[in-house]
PQR file with spaces between the fields and no chain letter, atoms N, CA, C, O and H, PARSE charges and radii, in Angstrom:
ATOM       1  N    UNK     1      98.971  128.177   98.285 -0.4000 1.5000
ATOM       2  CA   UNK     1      98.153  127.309   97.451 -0.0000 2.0000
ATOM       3  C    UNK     1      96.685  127.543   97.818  0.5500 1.7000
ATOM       4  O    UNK     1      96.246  127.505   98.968 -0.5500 1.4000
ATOM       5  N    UNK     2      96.099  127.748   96.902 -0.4000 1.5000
ATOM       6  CA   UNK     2      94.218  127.717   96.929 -0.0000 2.0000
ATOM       7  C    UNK     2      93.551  126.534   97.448  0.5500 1.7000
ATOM       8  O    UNK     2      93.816  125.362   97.180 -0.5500 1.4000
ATOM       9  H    UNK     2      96.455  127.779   95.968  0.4000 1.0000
ATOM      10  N    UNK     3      92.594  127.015   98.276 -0.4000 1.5000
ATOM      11  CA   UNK     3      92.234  126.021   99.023 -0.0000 2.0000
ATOM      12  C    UNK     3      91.528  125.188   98.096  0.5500 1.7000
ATOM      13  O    UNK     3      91.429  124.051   98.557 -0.5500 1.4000
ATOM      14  H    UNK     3      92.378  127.967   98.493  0.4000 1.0000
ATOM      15  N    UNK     4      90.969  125.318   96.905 -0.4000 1.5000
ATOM      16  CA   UNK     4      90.535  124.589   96.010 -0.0000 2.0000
ATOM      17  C    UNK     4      91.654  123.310   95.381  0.5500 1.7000
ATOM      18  O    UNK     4      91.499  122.093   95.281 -0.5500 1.4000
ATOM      19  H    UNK     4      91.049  126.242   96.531  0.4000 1.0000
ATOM      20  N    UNK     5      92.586  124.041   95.099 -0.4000 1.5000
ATOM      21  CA   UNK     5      94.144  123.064   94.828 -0.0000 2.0000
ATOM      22  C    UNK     5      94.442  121.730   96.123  0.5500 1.7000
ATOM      23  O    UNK     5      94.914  120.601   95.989 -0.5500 1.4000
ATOM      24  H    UNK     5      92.712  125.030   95.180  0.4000 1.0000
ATOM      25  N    UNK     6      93.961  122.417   97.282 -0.4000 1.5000
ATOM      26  CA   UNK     6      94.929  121.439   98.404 -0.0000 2.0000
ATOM      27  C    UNK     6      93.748  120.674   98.543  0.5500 1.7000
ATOM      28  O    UNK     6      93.946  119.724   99.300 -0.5500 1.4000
ATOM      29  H    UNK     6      93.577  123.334   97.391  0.4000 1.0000
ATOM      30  N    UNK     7      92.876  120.715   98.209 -0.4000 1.5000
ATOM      31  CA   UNK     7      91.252  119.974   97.912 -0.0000 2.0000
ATOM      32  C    UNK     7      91.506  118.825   97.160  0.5500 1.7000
ATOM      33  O    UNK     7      91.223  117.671   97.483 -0.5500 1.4000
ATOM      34  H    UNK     7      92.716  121.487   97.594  0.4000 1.0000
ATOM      35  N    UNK     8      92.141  119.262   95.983 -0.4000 1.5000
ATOM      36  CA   UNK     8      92.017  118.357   94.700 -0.0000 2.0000
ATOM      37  C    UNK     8      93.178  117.275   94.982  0.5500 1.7000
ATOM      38  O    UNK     8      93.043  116.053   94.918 -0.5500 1.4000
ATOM      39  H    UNK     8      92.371  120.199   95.721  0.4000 1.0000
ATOM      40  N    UNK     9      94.599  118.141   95.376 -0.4000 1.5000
ATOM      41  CA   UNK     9      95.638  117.428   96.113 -0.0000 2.0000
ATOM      42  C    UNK     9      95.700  116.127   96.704  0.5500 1.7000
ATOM      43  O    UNK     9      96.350  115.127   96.397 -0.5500 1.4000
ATOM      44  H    UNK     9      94.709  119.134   95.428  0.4000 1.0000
ATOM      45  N    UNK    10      94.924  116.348   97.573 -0.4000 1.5000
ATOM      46  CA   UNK    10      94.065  115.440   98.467 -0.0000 2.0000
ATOM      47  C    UNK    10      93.628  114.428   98.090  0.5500 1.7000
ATOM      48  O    UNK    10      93.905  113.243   98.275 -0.5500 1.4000
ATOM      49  H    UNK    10      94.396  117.160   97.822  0.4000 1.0000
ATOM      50  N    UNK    11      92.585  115.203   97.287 -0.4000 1.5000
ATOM      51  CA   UNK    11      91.735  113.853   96.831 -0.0000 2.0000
ATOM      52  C    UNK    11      92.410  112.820   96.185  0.5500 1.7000
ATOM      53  O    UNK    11      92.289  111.626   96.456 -0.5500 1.4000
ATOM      54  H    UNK    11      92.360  116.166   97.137  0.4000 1.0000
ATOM      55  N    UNK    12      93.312  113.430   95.098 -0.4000 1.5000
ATOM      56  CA   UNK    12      94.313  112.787   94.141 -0.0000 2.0000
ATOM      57  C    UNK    12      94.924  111.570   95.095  0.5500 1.7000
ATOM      58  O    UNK    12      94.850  110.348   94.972 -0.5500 1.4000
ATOM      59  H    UNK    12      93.411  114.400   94.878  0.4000 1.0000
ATOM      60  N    UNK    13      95.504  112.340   96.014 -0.4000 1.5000
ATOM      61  CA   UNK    13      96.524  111.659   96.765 -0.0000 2.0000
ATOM      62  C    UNK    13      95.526  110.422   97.139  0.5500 1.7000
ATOM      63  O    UNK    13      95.705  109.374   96.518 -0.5500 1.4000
ATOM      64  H    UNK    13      95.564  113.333   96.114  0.4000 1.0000
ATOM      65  N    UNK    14      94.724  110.466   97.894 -0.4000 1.5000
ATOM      66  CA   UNK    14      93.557  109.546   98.325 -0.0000 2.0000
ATOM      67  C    UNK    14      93.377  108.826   97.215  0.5500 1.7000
ATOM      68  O    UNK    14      93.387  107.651   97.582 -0.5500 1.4000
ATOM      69  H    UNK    14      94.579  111.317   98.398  0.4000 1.0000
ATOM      70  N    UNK    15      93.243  108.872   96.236 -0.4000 1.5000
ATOM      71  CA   UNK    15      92.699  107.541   95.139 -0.0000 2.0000
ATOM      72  C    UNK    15      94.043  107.286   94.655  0.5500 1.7000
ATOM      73  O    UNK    15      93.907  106.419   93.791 -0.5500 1.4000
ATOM      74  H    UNK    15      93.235  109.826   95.937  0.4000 1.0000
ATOM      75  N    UNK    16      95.297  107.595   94.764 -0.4000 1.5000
ATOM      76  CA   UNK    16      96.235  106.841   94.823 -0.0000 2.0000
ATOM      77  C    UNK    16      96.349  105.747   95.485  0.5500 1.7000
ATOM      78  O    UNK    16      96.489  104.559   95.192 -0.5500 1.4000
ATOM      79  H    UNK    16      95.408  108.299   95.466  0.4000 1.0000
ATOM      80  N    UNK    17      96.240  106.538   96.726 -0.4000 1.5000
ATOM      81  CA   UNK    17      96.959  105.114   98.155 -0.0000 2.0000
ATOM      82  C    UNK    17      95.756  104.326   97.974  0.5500 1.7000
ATOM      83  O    UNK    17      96.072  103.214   98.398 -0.5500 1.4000
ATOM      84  H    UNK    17      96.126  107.503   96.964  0.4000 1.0000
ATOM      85  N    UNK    18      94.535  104.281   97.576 -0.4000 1.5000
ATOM      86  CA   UNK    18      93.542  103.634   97.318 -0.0000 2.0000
ATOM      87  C    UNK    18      93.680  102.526   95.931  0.5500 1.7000
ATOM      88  O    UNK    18      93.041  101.476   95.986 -0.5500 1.4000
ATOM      89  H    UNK    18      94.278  105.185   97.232  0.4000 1.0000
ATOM      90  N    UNK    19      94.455  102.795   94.833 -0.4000 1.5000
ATOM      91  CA   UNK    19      94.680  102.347   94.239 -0.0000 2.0000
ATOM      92  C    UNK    19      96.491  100.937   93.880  0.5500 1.7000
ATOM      93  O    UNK    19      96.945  100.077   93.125 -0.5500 1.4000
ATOM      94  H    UNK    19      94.974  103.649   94.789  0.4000 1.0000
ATOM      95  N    UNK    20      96.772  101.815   95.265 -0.4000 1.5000
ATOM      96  CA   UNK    20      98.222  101.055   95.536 -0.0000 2.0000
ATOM      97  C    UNK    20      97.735  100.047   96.703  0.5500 1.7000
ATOM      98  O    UNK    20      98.505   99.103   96.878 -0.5500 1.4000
ATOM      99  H    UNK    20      96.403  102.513   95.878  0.4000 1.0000
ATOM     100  N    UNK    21      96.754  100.078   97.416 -0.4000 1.5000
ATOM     101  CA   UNK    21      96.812   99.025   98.207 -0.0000 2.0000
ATOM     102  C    UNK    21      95.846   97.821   97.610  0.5500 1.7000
ATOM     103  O    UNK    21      95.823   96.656   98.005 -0.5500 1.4000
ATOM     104  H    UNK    21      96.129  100.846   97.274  0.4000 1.0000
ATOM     105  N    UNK    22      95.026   98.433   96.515 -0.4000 1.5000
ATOM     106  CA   UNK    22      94.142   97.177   95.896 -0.0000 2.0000
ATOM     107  C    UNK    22      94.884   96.705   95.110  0.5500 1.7000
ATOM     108  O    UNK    22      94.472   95.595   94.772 -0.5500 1.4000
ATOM     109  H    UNK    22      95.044   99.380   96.194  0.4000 1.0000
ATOM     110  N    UNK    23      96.427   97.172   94.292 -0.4000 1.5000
ATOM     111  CA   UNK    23      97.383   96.462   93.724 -0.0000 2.0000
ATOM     112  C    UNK    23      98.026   95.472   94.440  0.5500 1.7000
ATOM     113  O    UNK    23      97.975   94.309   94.041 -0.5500 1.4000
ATOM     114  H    UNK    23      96.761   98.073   94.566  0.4000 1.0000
ATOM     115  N    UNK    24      98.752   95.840   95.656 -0.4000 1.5000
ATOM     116  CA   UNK    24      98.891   95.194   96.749 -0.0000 2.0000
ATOM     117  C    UNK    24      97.955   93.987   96.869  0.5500 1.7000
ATOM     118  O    UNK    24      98.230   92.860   96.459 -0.5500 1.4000
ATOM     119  H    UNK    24      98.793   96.785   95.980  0.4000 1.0000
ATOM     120  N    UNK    25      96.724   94.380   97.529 -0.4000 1.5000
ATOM     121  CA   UNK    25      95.637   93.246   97.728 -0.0000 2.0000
ATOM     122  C    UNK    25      95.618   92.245   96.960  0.5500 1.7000
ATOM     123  O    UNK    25      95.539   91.107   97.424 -0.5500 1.4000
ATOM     124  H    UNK    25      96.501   95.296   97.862  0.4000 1.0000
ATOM     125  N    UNK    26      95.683   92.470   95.725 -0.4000 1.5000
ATOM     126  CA   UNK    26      95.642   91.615   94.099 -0.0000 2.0000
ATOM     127  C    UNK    26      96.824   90.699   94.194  0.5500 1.7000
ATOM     128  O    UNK    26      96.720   89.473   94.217 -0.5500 1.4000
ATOM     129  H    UNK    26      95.747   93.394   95.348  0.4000 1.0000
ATOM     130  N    UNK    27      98.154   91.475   94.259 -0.4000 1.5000
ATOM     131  CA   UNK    27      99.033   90.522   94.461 -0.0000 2.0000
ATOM     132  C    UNK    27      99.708   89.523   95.768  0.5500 1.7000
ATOM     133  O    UNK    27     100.616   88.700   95.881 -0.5500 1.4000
ATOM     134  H    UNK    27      98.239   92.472   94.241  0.4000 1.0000
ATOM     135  N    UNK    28      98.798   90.069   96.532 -0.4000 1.5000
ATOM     136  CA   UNK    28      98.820   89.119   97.492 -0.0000 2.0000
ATOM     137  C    UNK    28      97.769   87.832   97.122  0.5500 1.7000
ATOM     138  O    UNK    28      98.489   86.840   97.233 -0.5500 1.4000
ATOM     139  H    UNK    28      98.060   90.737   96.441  0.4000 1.0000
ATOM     140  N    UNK    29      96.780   87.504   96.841 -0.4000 1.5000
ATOM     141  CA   UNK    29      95.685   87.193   96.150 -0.0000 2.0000
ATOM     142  C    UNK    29      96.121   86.110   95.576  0.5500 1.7000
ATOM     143  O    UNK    29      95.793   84.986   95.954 -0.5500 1.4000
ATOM     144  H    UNK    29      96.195   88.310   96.750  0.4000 1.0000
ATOM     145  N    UNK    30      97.147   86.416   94.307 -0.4000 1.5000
ATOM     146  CA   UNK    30      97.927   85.908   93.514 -0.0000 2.0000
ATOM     147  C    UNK    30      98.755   85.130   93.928  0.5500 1.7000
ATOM     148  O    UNK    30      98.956   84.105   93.277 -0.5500 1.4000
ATOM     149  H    UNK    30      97.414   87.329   94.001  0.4000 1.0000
ATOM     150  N    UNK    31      99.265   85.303   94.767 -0.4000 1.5000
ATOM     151  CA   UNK    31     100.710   84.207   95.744 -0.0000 2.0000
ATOM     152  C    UNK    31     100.098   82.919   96.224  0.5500 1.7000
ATOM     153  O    UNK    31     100.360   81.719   96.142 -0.5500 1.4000
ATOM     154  H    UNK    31      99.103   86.136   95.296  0.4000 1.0000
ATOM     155  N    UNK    32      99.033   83.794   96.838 -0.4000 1.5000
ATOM     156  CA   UNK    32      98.285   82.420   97.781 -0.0000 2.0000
ATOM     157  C    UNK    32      97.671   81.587   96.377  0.5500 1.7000
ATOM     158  O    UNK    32      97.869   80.386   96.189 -0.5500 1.4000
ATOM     159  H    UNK    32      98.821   84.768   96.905  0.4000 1.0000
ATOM     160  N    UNK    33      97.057   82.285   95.642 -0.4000 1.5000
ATOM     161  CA   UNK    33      96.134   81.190   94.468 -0.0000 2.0000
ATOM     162  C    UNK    33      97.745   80.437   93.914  0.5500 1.7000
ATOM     163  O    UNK    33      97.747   79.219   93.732 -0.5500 1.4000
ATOM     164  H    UNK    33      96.896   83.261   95.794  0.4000 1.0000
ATOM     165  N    UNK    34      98.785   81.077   93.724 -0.4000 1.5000
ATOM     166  CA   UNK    34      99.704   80.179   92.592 -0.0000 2.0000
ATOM     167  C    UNK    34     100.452   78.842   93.855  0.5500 1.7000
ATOM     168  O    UNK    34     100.565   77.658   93.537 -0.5500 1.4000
ATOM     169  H    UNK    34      98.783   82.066   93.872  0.4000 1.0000
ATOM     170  N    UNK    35     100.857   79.380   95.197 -0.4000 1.5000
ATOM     171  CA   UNK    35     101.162   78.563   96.124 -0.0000 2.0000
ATOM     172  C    UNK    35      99.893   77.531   95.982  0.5500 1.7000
ATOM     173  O    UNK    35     100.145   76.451   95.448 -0.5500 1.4000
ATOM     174  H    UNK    35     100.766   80.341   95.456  0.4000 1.0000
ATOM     175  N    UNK    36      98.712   77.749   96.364 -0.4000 1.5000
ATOM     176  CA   UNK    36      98.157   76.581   96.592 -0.0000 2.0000
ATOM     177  C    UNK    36      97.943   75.811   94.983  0.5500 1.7000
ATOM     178  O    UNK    36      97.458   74.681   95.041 -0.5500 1.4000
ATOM     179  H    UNK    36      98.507   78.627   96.798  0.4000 1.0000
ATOM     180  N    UNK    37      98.198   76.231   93.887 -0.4000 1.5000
ATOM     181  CA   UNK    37      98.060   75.549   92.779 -0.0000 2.0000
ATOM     182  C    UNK    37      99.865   74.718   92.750  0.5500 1.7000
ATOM     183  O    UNK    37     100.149   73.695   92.127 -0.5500 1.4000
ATOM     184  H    UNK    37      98.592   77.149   93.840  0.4000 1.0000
ATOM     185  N    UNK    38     100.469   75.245   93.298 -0.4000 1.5000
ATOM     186  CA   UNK    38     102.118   74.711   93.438 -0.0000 2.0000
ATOM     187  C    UNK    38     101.930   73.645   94.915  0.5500 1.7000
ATOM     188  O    UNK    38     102.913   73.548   95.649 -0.5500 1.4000
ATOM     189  H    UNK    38     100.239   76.076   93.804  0.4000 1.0000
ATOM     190  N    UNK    39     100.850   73.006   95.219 -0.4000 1.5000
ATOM     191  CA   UNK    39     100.563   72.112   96.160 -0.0000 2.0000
ATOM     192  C    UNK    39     100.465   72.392   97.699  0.5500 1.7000
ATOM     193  O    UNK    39     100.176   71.497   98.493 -0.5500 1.4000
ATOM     194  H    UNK    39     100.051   73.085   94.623  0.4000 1.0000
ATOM     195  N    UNK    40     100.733   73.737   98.090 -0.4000 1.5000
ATOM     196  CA   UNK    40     100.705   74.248   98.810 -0.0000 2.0000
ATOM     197  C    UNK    40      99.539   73.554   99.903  0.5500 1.7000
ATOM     198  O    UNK    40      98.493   73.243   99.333 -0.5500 1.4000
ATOM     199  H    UNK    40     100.968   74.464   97.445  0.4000 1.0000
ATOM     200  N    UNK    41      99.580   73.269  101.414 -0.4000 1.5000
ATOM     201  CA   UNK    41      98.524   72.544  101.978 -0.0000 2.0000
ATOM     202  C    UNK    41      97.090   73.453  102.170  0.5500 1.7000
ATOM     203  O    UNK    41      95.954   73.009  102.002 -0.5500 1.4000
ATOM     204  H    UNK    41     100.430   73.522  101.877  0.4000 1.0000
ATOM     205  N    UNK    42      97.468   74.917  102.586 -0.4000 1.5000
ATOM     206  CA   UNK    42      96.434   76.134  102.886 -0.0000 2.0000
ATOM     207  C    UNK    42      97.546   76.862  102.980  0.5500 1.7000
ATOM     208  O    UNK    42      98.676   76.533  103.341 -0.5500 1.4000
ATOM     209  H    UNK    42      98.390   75.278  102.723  0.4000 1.0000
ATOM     210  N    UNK    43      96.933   78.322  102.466 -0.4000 1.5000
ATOM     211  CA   UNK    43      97.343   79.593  101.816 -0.0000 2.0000
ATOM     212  C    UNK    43      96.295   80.563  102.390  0.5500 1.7000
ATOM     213  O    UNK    43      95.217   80.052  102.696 -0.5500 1.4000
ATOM     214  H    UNK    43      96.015   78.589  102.173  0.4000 1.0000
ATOM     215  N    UNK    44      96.411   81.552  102.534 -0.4000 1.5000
ATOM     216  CA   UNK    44      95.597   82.751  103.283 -0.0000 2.0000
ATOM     217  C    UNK    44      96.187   84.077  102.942  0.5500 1.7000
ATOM     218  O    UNK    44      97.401   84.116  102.739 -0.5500 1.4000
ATOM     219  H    UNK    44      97.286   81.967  102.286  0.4000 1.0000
ATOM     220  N    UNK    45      95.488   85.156  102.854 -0.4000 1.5000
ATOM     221  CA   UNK    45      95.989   86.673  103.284 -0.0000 2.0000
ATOM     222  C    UNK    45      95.606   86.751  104.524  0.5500 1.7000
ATOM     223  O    UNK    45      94.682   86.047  104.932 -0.5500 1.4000
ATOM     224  H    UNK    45      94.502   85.125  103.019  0.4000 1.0000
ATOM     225  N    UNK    46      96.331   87.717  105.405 -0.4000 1.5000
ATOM     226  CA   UNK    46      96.070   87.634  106.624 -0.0000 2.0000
ATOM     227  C    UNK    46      96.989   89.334  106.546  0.5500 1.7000
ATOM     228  O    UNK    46      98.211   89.448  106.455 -0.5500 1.4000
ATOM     229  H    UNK    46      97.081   88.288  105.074  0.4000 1.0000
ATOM     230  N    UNK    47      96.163   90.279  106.602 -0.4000 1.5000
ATOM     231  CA   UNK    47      96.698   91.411  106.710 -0.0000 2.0000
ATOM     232  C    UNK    47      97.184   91.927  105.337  0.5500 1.7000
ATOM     233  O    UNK    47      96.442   92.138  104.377 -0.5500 1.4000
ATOM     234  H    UNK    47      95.171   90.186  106.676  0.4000 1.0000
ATOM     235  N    UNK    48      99.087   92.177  105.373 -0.4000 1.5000
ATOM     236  CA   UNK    48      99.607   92.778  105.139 -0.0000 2.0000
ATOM     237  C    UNK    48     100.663   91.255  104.064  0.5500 1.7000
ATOM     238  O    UNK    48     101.215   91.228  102.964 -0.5500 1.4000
ATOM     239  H    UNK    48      99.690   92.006  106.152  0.4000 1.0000
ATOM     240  N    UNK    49     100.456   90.241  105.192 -0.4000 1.5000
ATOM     241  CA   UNK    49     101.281   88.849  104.965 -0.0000 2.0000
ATOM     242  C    UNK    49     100.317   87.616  104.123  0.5500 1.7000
ATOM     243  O    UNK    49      99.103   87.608  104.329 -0.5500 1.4000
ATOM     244  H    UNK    49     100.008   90.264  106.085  0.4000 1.0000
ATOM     245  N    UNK    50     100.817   86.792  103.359 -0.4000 1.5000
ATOM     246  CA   UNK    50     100.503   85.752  102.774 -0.0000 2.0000
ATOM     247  C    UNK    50     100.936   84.575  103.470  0.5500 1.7000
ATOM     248  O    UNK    50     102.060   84.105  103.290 -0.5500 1.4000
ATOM     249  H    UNK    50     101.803   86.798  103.192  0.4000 1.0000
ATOM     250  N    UNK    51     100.057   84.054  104.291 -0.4000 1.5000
ATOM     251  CA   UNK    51     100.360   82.883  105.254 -0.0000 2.0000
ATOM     252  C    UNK    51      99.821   81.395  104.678  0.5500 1.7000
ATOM     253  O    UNK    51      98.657   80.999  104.631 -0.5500 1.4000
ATOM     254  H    UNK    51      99.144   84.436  104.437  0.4000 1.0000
ATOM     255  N    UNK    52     101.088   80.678  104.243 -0.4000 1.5000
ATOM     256  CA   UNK    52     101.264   78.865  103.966 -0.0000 2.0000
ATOM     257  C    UNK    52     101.474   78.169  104.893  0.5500 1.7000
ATOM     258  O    UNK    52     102.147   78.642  105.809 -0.5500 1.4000
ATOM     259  H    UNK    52     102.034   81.000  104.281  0.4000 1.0000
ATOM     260  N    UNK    53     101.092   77.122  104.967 -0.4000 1.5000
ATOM     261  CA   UNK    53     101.352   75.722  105.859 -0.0000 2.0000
ATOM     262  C    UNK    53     101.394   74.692  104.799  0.5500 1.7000
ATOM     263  O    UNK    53     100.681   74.654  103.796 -0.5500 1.4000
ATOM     264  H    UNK    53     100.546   76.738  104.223  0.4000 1.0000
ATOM     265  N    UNK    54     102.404   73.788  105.178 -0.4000 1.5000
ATOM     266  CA   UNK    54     102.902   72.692  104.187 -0.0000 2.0000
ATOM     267  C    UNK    54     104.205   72.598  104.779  0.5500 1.7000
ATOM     268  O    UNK    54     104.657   73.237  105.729 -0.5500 1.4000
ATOM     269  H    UNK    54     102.983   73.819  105.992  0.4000 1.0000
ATOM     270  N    UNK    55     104.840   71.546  103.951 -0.4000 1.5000
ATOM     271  CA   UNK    55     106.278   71.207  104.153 -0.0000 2.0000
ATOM     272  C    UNK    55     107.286   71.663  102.682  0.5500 1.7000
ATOM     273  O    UNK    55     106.806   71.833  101.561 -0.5500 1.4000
ATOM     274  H    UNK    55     104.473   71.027  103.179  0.4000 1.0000
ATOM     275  N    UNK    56     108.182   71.745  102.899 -0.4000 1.5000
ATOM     276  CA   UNK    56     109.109   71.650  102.022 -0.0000 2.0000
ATOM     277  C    UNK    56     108.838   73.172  101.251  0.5500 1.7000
ATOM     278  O    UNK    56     109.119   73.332  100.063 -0.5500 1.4000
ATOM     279  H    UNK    56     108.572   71.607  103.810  0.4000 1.0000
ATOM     280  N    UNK    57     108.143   74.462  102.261 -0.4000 1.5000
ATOM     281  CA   UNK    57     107.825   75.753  101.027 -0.0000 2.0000
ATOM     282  C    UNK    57     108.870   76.587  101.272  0.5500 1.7000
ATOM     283  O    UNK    57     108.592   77.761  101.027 -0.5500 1.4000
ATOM     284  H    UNK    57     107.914   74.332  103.226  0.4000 1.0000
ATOM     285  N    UNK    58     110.314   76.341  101.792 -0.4000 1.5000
ATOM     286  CA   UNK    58     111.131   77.245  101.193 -0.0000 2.0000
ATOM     287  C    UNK    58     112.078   76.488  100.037  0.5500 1.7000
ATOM     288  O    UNK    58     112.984   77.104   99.475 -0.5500 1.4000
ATOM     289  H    UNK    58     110.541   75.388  101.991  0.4000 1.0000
ATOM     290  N    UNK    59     111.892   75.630   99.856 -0.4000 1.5000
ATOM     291  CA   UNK    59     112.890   74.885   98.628 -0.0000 2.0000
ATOM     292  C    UNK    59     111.662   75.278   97.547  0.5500 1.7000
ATOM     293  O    UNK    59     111.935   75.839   96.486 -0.5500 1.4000
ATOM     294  H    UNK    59     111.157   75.129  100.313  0.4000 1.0000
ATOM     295  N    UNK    60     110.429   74.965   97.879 -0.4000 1.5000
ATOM     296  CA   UNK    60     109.140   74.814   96.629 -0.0000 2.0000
ATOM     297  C    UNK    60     109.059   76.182   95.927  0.5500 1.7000
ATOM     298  O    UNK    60     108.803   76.251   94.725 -0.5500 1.4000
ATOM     299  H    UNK    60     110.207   74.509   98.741  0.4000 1.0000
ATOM     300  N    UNK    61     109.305   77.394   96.774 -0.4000 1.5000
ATOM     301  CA   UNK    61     109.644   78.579   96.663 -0.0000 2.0000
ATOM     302  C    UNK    61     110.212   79.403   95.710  0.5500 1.7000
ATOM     303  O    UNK    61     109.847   80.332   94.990 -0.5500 1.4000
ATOM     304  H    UNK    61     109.513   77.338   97.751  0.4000 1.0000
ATOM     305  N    UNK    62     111.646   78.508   96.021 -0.4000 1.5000
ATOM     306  CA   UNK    62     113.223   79.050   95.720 -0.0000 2.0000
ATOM     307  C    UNK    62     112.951   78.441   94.208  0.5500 1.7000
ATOM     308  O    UNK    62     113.385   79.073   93.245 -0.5500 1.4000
ATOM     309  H    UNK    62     111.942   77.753   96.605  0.4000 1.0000
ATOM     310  N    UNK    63     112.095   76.979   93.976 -0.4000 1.5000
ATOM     311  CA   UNK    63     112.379   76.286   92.754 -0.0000 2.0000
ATOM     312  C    UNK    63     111.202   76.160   91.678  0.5500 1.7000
ATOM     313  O    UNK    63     111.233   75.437   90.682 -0.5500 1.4000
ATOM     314  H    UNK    63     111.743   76.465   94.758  0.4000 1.0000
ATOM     315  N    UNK    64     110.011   77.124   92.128 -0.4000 1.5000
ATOM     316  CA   UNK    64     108.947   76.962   91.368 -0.0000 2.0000
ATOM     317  C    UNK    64     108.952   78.664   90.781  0.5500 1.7000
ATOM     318  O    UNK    64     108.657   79.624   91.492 -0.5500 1.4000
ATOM     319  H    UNK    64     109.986   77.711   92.937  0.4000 1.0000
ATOM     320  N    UNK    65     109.227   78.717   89.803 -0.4000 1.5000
ATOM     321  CA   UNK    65     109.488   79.361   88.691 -0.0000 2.0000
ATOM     322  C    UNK    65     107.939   80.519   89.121  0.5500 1.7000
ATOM     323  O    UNK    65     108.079   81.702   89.431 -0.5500 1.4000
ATOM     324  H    UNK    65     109.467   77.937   89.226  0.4000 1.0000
ATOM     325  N    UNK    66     106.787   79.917   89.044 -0.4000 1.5000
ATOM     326  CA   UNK    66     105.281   80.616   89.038 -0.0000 2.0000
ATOM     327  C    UNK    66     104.653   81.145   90.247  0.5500 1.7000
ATOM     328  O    UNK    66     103.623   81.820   90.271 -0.5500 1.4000
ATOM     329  H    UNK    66     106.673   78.956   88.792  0.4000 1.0000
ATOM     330  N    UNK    67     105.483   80.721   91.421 -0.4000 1.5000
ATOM     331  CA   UNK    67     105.752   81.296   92.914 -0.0000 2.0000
ATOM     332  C    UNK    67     106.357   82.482   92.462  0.5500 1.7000
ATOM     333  O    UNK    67     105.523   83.209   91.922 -0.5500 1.4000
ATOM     334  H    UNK    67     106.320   80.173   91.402  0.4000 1.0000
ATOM     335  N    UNK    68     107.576   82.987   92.479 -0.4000 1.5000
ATOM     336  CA   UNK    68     108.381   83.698   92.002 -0.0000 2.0000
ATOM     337  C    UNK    68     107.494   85.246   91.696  0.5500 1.7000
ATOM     338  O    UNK    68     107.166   86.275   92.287 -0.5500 1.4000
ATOM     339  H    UNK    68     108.254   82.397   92.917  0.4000 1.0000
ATOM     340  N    UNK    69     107.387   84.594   90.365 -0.4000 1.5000
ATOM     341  CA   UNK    69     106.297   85.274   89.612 -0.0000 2.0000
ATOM     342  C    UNK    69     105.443   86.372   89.902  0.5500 1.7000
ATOM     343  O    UNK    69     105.451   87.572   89.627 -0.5500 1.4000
ATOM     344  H    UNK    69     107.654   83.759   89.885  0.4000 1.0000
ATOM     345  N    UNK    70     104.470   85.362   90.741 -0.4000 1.5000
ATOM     346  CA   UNK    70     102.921   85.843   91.238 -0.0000 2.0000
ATOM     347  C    UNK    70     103.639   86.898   92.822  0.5500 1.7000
ATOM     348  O    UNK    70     102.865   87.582   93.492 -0.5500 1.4000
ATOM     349  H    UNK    70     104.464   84.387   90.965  0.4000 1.0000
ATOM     350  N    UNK    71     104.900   86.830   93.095 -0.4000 1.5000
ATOM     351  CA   UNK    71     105.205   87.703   94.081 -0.0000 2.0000
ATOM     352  C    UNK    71     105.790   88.918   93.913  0.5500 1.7000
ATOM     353  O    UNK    71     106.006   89.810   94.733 -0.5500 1.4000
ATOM     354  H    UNK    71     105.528   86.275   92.551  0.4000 1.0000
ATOM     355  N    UNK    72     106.204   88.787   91.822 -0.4000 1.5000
ATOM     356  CA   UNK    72     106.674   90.018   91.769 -0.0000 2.0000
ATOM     357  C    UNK    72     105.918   90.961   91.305  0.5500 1.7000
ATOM     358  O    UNK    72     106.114   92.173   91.392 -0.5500 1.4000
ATOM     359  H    UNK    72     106.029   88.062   91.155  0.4000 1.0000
ATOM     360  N    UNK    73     104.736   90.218   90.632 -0.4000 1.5000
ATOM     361  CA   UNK    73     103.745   91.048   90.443 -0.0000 2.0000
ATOM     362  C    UNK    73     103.820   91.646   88.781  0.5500 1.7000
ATOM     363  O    UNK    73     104.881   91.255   88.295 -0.5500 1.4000
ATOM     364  H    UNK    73     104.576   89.233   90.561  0.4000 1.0000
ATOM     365  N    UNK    74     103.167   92.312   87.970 -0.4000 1.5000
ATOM     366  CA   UNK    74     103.051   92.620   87.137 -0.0000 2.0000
ATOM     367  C    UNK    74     103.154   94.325   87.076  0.5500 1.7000
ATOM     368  O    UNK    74     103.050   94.866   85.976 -0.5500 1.4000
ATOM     369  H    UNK    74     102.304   92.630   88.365  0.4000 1.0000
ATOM     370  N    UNK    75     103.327   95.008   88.095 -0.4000 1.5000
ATOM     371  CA   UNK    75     103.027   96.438   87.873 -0.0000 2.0000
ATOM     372  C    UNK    75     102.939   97.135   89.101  0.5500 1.7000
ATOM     373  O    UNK    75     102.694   98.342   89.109 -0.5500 1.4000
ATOM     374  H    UNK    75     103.411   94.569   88.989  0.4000 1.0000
């Protein structure tokens, strides 16, 4: 392969994973905004994880339809 090709390769590849982790980012984003609109006490990104405090958020979870949702993401 031409070193011009493994250039472009590259780059490609690079604004991929660049473009899969700001999808990522977004839908993490999304969890925390729909949790804390689902009463959630505080909601955060914290890395990689979407971190809640409250009571009752694995039933609120399992039973709020727009939780669900915002975790599966659109794309």
């Amino acid at each position: 392969m031409a070193a011009d090709a493994v250039g472009m390769k590259a780059a490609m590849l690079g604004r991929m994973i660049r473009m899969v982790e700001a999808r990522a980012e977004r839908r993490r984003r999304a969890v925390a905004s729909a949790a804390i609109s689902a009463g959630v006490e505080d909601a955060w990104v914290e890395g990689e994880s979407v971190r809640l405090t409250g009571r009752g958020l694995v039933r609120r979870w399992m039973s709020d339809l727009g939780l669900r949702e915002a975790g599966r993401g659109s794309g």
